[in-house]
DONULUM-680160 format. One line per 4 residues: their letters; for each residue x, y, z of C-alpha. Coordinates in Angstrom, 3 decimals. Layout:
<nodes>
a = X Y Z; ... $
</nodes>
This chain:
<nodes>
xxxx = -26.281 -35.355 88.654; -26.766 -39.231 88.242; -27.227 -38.629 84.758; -24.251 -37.811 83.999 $
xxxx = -22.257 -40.968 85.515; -24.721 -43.060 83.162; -23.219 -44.366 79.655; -24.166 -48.574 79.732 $
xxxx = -27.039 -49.599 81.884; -24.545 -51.784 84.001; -24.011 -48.027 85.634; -27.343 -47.667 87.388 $
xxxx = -27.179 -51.022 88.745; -25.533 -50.012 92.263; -28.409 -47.159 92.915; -30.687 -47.214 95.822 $
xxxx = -34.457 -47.126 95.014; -33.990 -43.717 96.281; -31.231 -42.827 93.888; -33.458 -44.650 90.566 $
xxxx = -36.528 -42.435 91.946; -34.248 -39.037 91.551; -32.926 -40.506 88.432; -36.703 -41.252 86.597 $
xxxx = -36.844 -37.166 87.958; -33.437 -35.876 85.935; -34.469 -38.193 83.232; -37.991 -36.649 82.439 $
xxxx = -35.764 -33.021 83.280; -33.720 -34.226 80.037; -36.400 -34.864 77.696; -38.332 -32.228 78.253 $
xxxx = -34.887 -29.532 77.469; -34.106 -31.334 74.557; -36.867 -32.261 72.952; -37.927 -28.591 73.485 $
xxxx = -35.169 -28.238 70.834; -35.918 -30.729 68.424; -39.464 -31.524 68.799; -40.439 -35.532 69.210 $
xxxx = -42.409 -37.966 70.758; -42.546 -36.464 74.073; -45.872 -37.837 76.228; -45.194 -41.761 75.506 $
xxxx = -41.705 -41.202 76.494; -42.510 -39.345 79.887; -44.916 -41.463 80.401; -42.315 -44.776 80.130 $
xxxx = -39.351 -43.171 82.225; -39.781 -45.848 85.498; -41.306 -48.393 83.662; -37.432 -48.534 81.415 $
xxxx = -35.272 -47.730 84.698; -37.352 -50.849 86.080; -36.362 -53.088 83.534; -32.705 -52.172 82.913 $
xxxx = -32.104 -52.351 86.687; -33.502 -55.848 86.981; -32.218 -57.157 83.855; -29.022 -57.397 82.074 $
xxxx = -30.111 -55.710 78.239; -28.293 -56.811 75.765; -28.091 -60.372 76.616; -31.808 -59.965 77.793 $
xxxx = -33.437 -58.762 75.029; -36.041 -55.965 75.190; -38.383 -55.142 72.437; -40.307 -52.175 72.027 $
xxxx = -43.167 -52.136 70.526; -43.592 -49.245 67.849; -40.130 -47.883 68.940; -41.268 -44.189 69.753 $
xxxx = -41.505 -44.919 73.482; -38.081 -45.710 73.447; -35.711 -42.204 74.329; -35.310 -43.373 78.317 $
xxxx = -33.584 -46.818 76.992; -31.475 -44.786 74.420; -30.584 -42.505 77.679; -29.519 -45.838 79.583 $
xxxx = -27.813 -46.998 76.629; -25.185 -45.061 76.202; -26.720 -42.402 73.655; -27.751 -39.487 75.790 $
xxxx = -25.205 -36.715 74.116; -27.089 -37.564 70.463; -30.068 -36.557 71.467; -29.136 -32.927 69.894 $
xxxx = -29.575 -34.868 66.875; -32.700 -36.778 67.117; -34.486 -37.246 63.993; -32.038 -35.705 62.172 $
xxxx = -30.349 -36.082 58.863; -27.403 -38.854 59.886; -28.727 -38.047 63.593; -30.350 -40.445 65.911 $
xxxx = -33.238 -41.843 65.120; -36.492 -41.813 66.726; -37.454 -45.097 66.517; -35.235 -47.979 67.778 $
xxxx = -32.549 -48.809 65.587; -29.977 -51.621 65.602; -27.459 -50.165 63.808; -27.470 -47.798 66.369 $
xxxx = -26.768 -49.803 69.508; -26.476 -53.760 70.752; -28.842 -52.716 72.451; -31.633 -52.483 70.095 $
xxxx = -32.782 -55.747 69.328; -35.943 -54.971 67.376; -36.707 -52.444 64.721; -40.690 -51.408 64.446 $
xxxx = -42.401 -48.502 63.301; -45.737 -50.383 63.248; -47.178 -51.029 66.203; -48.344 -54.950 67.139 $
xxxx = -45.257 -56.677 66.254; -43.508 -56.949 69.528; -45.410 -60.283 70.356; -44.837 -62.093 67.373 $
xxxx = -41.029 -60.997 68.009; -40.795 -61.857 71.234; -42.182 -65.796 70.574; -39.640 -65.634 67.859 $
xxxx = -36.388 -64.858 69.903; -37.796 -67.019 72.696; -37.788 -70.435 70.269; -34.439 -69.001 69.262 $
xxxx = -33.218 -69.019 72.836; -34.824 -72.173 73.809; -33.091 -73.602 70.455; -29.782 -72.227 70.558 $
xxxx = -30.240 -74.213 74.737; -29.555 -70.817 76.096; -31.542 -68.586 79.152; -31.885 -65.068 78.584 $
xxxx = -35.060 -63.194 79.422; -37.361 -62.071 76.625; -39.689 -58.766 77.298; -41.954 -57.307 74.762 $
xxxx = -42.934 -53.992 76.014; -46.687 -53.143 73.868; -49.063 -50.652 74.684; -52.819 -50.839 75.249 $
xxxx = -53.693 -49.319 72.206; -51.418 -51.835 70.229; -53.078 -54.820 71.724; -55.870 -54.083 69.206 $
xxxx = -53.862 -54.778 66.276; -54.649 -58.030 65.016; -51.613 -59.595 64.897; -50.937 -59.165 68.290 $
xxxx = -53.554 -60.936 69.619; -52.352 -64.182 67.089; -49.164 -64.056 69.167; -50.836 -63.999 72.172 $
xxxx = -52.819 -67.298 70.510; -49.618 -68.626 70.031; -47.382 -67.836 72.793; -50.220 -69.012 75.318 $
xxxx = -50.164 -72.288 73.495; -46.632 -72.797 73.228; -45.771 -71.435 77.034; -42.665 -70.259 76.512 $
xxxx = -41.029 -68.304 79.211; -41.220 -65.082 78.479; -42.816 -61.326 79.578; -45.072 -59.322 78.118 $
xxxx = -45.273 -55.607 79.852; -48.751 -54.046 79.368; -48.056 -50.375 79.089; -51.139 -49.305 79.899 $
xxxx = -52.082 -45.463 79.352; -55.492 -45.128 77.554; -53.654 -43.742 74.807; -52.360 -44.685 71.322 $
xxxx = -52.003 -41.833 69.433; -55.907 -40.768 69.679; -57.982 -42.380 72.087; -57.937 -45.899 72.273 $
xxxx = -61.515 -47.915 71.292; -62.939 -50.798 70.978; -63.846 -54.107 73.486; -60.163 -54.176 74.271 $
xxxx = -60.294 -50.898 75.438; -63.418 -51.030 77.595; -62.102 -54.415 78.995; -58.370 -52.759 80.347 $
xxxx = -60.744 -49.806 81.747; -62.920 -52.119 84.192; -59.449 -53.804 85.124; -58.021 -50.398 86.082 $
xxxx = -61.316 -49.373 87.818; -61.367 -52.696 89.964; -60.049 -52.286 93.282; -61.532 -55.583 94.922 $
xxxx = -60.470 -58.186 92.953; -56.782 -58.585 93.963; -57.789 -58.634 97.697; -60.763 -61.137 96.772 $
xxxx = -57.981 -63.350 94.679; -55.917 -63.722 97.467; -58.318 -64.599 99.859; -59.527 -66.954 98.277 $
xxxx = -56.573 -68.502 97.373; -55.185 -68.415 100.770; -58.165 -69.899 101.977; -58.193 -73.165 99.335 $
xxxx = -53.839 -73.661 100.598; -55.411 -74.161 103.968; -57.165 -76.897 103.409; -54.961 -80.054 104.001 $
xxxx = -56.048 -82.024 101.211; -59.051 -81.234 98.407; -59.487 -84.288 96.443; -61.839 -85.306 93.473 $
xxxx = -65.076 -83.400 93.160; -64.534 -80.524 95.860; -60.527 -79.962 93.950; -62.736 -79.348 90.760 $
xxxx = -65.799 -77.309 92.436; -62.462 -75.328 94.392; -61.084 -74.278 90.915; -64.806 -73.632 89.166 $
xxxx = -65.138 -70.888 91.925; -61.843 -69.785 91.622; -62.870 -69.169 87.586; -65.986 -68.005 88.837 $
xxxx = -64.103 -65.244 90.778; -62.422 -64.016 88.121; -65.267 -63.542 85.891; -66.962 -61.738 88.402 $
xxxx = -64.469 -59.601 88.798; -63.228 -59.677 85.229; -59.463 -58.714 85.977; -57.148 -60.645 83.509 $
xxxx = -59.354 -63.653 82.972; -59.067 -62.561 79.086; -54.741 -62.672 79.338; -55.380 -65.924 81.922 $
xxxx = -57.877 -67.540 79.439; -55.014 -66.952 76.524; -52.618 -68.902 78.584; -50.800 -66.111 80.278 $
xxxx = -49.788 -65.676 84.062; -51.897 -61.876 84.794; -49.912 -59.921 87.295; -51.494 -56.103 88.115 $
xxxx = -52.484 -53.661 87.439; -49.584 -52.147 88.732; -48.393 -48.351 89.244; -46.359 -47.930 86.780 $
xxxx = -44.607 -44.854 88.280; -44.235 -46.175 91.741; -40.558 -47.395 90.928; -40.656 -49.751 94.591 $
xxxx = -43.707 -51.487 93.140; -42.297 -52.437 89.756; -39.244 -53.938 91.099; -40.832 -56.008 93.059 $
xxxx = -43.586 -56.919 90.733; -41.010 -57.792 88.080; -39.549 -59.795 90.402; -42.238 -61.593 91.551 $
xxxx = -43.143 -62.271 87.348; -39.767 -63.752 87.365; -40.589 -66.900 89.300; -43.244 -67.649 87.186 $
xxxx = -42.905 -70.524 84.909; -44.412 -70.129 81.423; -45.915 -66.683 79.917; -46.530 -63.628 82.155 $
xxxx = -48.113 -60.716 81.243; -47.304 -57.558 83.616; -50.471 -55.096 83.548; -48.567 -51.788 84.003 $
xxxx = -50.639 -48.253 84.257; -48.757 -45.448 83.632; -49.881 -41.702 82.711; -48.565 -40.351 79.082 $
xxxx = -46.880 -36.917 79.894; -46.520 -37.827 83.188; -44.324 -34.915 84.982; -45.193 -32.243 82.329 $
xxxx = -48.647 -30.775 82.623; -49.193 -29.505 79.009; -48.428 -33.056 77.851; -50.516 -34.600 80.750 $
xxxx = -53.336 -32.450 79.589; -53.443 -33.216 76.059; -51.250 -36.139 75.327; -52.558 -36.611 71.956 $
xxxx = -51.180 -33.478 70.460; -47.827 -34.034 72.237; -47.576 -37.211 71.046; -45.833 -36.237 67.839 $
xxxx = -44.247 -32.695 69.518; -42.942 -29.844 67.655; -40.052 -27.760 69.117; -42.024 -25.413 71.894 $
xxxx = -41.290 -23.096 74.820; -41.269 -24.709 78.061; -42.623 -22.413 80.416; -46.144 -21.950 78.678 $
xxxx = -46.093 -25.051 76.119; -46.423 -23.278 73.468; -45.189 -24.743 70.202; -43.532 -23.346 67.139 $
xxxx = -46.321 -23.120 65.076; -46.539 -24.353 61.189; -45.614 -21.884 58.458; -46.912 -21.588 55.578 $
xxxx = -50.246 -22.789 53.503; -52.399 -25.652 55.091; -50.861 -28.991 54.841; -52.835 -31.433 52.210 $
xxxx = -54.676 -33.301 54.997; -56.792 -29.972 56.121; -57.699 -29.503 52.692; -59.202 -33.340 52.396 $
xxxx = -60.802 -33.004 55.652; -62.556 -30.092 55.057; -63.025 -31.078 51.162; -65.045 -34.426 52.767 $
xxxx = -67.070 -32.288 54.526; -68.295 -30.165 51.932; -69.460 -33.587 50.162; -70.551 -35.247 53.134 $
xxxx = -73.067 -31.964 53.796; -74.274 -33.126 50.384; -74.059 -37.082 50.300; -75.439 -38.720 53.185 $
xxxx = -73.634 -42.252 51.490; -70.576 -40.778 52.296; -68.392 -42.403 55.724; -65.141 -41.672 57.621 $
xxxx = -62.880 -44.750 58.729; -59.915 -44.483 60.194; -57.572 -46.823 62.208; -56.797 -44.917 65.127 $
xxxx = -55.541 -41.915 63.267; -58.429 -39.212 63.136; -56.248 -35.948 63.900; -53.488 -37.302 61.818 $
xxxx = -55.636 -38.101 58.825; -57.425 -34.514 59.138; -60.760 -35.991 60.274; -61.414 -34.430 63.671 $
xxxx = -63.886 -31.570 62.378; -65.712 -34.074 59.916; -66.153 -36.153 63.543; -67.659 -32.956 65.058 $
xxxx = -69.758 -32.528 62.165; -70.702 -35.971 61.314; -70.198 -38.146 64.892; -72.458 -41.185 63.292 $
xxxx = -70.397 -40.992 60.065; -66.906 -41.266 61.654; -65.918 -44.823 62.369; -62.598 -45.463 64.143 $
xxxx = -61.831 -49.006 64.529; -58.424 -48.363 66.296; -54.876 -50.208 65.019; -56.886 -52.403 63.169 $
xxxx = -55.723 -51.794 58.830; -56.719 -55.463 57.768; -60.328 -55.189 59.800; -60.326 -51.763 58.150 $
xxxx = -60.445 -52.479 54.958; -62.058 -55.205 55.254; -65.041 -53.519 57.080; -64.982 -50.535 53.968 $
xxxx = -65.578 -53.477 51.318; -68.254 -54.698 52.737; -70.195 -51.379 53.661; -69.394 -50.037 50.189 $
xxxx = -71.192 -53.208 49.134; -73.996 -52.163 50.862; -74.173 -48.821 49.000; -72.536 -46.559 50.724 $
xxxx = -69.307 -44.699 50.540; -66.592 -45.280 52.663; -63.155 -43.323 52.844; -60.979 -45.098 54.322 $
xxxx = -58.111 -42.213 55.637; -55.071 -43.957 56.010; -51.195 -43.292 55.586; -49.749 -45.248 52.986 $
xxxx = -46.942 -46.620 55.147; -49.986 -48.143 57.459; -51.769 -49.028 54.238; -48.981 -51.969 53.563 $
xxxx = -50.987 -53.667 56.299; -54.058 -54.269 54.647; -52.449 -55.445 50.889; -54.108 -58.796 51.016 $
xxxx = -57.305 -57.109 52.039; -57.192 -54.157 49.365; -56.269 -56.955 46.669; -59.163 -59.973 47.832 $
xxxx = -61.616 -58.180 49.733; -62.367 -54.634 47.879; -60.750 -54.797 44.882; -61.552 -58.239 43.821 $
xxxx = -65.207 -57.532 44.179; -64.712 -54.137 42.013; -65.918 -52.531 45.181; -66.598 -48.556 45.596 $
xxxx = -64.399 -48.114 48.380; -62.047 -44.758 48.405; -58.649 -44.972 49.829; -57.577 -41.186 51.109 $
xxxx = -53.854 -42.087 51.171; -51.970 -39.359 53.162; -48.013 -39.042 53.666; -47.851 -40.537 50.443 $
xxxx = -44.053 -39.441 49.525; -41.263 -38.312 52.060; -42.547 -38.101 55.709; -39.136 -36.344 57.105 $
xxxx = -37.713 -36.900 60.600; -39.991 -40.369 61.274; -37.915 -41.909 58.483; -37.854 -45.476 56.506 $
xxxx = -40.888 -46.764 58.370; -43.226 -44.052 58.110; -42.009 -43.197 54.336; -44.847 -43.180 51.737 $
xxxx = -42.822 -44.422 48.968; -44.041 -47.971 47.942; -48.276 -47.875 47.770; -47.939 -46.954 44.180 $
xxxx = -45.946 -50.703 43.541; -48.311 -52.514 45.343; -51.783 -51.275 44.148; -50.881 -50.292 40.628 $
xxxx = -50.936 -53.853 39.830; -54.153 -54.943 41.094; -57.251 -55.232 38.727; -60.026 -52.757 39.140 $
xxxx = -58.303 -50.131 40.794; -57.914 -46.515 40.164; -54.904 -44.194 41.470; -54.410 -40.361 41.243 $
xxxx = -52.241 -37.645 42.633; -53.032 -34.470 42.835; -50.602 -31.895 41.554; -52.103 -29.014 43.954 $
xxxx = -54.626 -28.238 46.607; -57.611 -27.355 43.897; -57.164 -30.529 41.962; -57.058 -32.484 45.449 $
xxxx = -60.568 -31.118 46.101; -61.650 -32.131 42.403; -60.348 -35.652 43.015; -62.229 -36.188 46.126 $
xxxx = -65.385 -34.535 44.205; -64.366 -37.366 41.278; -63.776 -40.499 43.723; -66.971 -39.605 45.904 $
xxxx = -69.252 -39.696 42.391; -66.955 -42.374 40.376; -68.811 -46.197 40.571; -66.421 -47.734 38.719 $
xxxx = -64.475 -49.586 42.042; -62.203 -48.727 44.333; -60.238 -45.542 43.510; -57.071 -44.232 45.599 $
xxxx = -56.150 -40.799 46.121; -52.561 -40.306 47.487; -51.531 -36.953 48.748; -48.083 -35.703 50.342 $
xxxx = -46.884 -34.546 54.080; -46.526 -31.089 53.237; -47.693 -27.808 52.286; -50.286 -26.999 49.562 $
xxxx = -49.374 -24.522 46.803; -51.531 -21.779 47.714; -53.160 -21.781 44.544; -56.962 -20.397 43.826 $
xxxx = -59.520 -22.698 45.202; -62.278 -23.350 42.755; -66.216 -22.229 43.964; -67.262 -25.903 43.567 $
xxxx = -65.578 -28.886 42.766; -65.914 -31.106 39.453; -65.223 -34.359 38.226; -62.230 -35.046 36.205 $
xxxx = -62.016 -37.485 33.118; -60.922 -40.616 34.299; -57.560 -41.477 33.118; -56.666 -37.774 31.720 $
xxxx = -53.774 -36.174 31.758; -53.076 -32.626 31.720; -50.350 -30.188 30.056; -49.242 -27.449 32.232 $
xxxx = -46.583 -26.194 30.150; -45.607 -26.498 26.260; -43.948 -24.776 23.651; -43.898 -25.038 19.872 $
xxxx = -41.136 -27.967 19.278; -40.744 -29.238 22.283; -37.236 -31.656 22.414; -38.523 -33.712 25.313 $
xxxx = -41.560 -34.202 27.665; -41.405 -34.610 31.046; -43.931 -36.860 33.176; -44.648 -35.815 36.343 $
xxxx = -47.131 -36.654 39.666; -47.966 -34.741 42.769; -45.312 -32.441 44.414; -42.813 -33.290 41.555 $
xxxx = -45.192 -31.543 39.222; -43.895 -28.442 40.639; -39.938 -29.327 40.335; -40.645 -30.236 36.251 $
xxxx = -41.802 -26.709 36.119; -38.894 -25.114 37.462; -36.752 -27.581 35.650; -38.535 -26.620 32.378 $
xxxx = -37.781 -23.128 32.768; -34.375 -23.908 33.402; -34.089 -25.453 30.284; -35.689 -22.651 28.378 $
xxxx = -33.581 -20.137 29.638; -30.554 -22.686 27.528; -32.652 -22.829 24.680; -33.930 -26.302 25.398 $
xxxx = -37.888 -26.816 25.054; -39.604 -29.435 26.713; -43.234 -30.349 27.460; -44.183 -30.809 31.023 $
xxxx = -47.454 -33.017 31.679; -49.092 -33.524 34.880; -49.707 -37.103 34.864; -52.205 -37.293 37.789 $
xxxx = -53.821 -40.125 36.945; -51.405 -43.147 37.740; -53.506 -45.617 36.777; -54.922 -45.904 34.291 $
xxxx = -52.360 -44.329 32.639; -53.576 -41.470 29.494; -53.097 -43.853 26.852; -53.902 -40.818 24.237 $
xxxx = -50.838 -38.931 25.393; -48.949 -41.531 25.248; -49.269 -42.255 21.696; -49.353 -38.699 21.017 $
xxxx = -45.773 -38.613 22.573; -44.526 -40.935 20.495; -46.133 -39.923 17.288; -44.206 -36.513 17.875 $
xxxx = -40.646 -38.406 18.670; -40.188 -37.032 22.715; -38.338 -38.699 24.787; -39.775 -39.020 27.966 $
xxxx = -38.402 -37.993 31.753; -40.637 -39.668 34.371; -40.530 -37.986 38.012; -42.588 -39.501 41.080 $
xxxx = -41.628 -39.261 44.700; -41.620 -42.514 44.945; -40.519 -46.226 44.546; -38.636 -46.606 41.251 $
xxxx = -39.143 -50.007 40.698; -42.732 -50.719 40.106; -43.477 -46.974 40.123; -45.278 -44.502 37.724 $
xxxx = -41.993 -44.645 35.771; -42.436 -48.851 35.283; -45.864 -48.248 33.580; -45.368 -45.961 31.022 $
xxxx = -41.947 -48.128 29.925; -44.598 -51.414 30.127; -47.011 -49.575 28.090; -44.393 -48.485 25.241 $
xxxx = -42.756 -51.902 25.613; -46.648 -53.988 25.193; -46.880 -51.852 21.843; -43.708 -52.577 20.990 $
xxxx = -42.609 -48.737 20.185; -38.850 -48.813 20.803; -38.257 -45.655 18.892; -38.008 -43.380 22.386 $
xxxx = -35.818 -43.234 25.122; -37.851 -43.174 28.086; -35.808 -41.973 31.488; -37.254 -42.859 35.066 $
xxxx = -36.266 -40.854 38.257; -38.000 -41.982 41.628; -36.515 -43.323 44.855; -33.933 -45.936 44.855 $
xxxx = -34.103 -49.447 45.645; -32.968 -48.835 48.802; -34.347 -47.506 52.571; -33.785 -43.645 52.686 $
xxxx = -33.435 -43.088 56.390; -34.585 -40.350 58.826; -34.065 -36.330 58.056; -35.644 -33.132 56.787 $
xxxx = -37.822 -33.740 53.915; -35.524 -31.379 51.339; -32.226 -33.552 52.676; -34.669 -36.890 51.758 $
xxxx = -35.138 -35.398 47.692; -31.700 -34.236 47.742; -30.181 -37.836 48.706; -32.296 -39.598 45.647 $
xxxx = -32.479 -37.068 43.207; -35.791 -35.815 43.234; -34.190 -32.278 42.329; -35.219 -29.948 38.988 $
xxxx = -31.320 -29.760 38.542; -31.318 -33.429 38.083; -34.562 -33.042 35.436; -32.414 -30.916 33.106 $
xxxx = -29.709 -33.192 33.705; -31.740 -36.289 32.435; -33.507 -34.183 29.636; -29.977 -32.872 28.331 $
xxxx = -29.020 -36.588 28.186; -31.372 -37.254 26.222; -31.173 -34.907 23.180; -29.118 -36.225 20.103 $
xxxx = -26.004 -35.782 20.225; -25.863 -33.048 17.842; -27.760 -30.621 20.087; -25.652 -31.583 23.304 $
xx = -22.343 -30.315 21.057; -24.205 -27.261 20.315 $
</nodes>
């Protein structure tokens, strides 16, 4: 097999066209027998596999420096690169990763797990280059989908104005993770659909290079209908209008075409953008059919496609999307926003139900949030369904636009916590830092399923401002699910388990709830008592209980699956330390001030901490003396 003789990229270098065509076929062989295995992104990466030999054949990675956009589209360059026997280990604990990783390889040059950044990147290695007085190629390789993000198109702003050489690839499938929408969309579709306008281009301009000599007014009326060409036709005027040198659409699996398409962008002077169609899936039907569910595949059976299917109780996001709903049925206020994420945020059936109600703006956080400020202002009721990790986008929004103005906005923060095998990126670890801080709003965390549904039920009829509810990438508890949902006390805590002189409390949010239980029982069963609180409101914290706790003497263990520093844990030490009660020992266990990679989500805990043996560690450290010796 060629695969086999491949470990640099240098090694395909000598194939025929022939050869690379058999190659892209072993290639897409490979992925879809591992990942079979290990589950992963499987349609962008089938979709990419000529596209990648393209670029690696004509260019000489690292000293020409690729960058992927995202990162998940990036398996065929790992192949090339020299990392084919890891893939047994993608996304695993100390494994490969799934995203593109520096550490791992010279080859990776840029680390994303946010899409729209590739741009930005690019025009910053190119001044770099130009600099430094050097001449390496610079490719950013962004998908259709990404080019809605807002940050790419300031890139594009900038790059056209600078016109620096470099290449921008247009992966073009119609596809992010859901459907692509928006103006950007619509525009890429009549460029794909157009079949005249290259063949009109080129007649044209052939025609104007046979005319000896065009001077003064008939030079300027030659170019005004050359403009006026390409508005008729609409094909790249917006990339060509930007500054950039359009070239395509191309077939982006006929592997003859792109070689000599990327070779043809290579004797253009300034920015080129390469319009590049290519089919997510491509070569495996299942994931042709329905790329958006194997986007993000599980490990499946390749014969029928079928994939191992989830275990267990319903994952936290079916519980808010059917929980909306139930309220929407009843509050015609109530919207759905997402950016670009409605399976992932659980908000496909509330589209069914409510199609006028569900607004997806595509990558677009900042616009967003933005948008949901100004419609709450108008009365209504937006939920804006977002992963925290994505949420990070849209700080300066959250902070100026909604919560500034005290604005009814609800953030449904999912993955909030550990997110497993997509690792540092895609972890929801740091939204409790960097909205806990801001004026006006309100944060909570469910401890199970039932009180998720009375949060929502809370948030939907709370007109106090904006009010967060963050809830894990895992399993609910299974517990009873209350006939109807009611409103809980702002800023209440709640005791799940006491006894009569409790030595300690323990402070606990969401998931970690749980491990404080089993911790406390641990400690009962040694004759150590300890209070365990559910402390679902992070803000504002249950001043009450908090002065009860220190009336009675506990010291206090906080838990939270998340940041440390700026966490759950930092408030309740600011709150003793503004009262000046110094009289407690207070004990905060969260995630460390570092970035946990990639791995199963019980690996994740066990690498910080977030363990009940560690809980009864902490509490036992914290009795006097005189009851550790005993």
């Amino acid at each position: 097999m060629l695969l086999d003789r491949i470990n640099e990229p240098g090694d395909i270098k000598h194939y025929s066209v022939e050869e690379l065509e058999l190659l892209a076929q072993e290639i897409r062989t490979f992925l879809i027998e591992k990942l079979s295995v290990t589950g992963g992104h499987l349609s962008s990466n089938l979709g990419i596999v000529e596209l990648t030999i393209a670029l690696h054949y004509l260019y000489n990675s690292p000293v020409d420096k690729f960058l992927f956009d995202v990162g998940h589209q990036s398996y065929v360059h790992k192949i090339l690169t020299g990392r084919k026997d890891r893939f047994d280990t993608l996304k695993k604990y100390k494994g490969m990763s799934g995203f593109i990783k520096r550490n791992e390889s010279v080859h990776d040059v840029w680390e994303a797990g946010h899409s729209s950044t590739s741009l930005s990147a690019a025009m910053g290695m190119a001044l770099a280059r130009d600099f430094k007085g050097e001449s390496n190629k610079v490719i950013a390789i962004i998908g259709d989908g990404a080019m809605t993000g807002g940050m790419a198109l300031e890139a594009m702003n900038h790059i056209g104005h600078e016109k620096k050489d470099l290449m921008v690839v247009l992966n073009d499938n119609e596809m992010s993770i859901a459907p692509n929408v928006g103006a950007i969309h619509n525009y890429l579709s009549r460029i794909r659909s157009d079949k005249n306008y290259k063949k009109a281009k080129g007649e044209l301009e052939s025609l104007l290079k046979k005319i000896p000599s065009i001077g003064g007014t008939l030079a300027k009326t030659a170019e005004k209908v050359k403009d006026s060409l390409k508005y008729m036709v609409v094909s790249g005027v917006l990339f060509e209008e930007l500054g950039f040198n359009y070239i395509g659409p191309v077939d982006g699996h006929n592997l003859p075409l792109l070689l000599e398409t990327f070779k043809q962008a290579d004797k253009v002077k300034g920015p080129v953008l390469v319009h590049v169609i290519t089919r997510k899936g491509k070569g495996y039907l299942p994931a042709e059919e329905d790329s958006h569910t194997w986007h993000g595949a599980s490990s499946y059976k390749i014969e029928s496609g079928q994939m191992a299917k989830a275990v267990g109780n319903p994952m936290y996001t079916e519980i808010f999307g059917n929980a909306l709903i139930e309220l929407a049925e009843k509050d015609t206020r109530i919207i759905a926003v997402t950016p670009a994420m409605p399976g992932g945020s659980g908000l496909l059936k509330f589209a069914k139900a409510f199609p006028n109600r569900m607004i997806d703006v595509g990558i677009a956080e900042e616009h967003a949030a933005t948008m949901c400020a100004a419609v709450a202002g108008e009365g209504l009721k937006p939920v804006f369904a977002v992963y925290s990790t994505f949420l990070q986008r849209a700080y300066d929004q959250t902070l100026h636009d909604i919560c500034r103005m005290n604005l009814n906005v609800i953030f449904a923060i999912d993955r909030a916590g550990f997110v497993g095998g997509d690792g540092e990126t895609h972890h929801g670890v740091y939204d409790i830092a960097f909205l806990r801080h801001i004026p006006n709003i309100t944060i909570m965390m469910p401890k199970d399923e039932n009180e998720l549904r009375n949060m929502m039920y809370t948030a939907v009829h709370y007109d106090g401002g904006p009010i967060a509810i963050r809830y894990p990438r895992v399993n609910t508890r299974g517990v009873t699910i209350d006939e109807t949902m009611t409103a809980l006390p702002i800023g209440t805590w709640e005791v799940v388990a006491d006894a009569p002189s409790p030595t300690a409390a323990i402070l606990a949010i969401g998931p970690m709830v749980q491990l404080a239980e089993e911790a406390a029982e641990t400690l009962k069963r040694e004759g150590i008592h300890v209070r365990v609180i559910n402390a679902r409101f992070i803000k504002p914290l249950d001043e009450t209980m908090l002065l009860q706790l220190a009336k009675e003497g506990l010291n206090l263990v906080t838990i939270e699956e998340a940041s440390v520093k700026g966490g759950f844990g930092s408030s309740v030490l600011e709150f003793y330390a503004d009262r000046n009660i110094y009289d407690m020992r207070v004990k905060n266990i969260g995630v460390p001030d570092y970035f946990v990679e990639h791995g199963s989500l019980n690996e994740q805990r066990a690498e910080v901490g977030l363990a009940a043996e560690r809980i009864v560690t902490e509490v036992k450290n914290l009795l006097p003396k005189k009851r550790q010796r005993a």
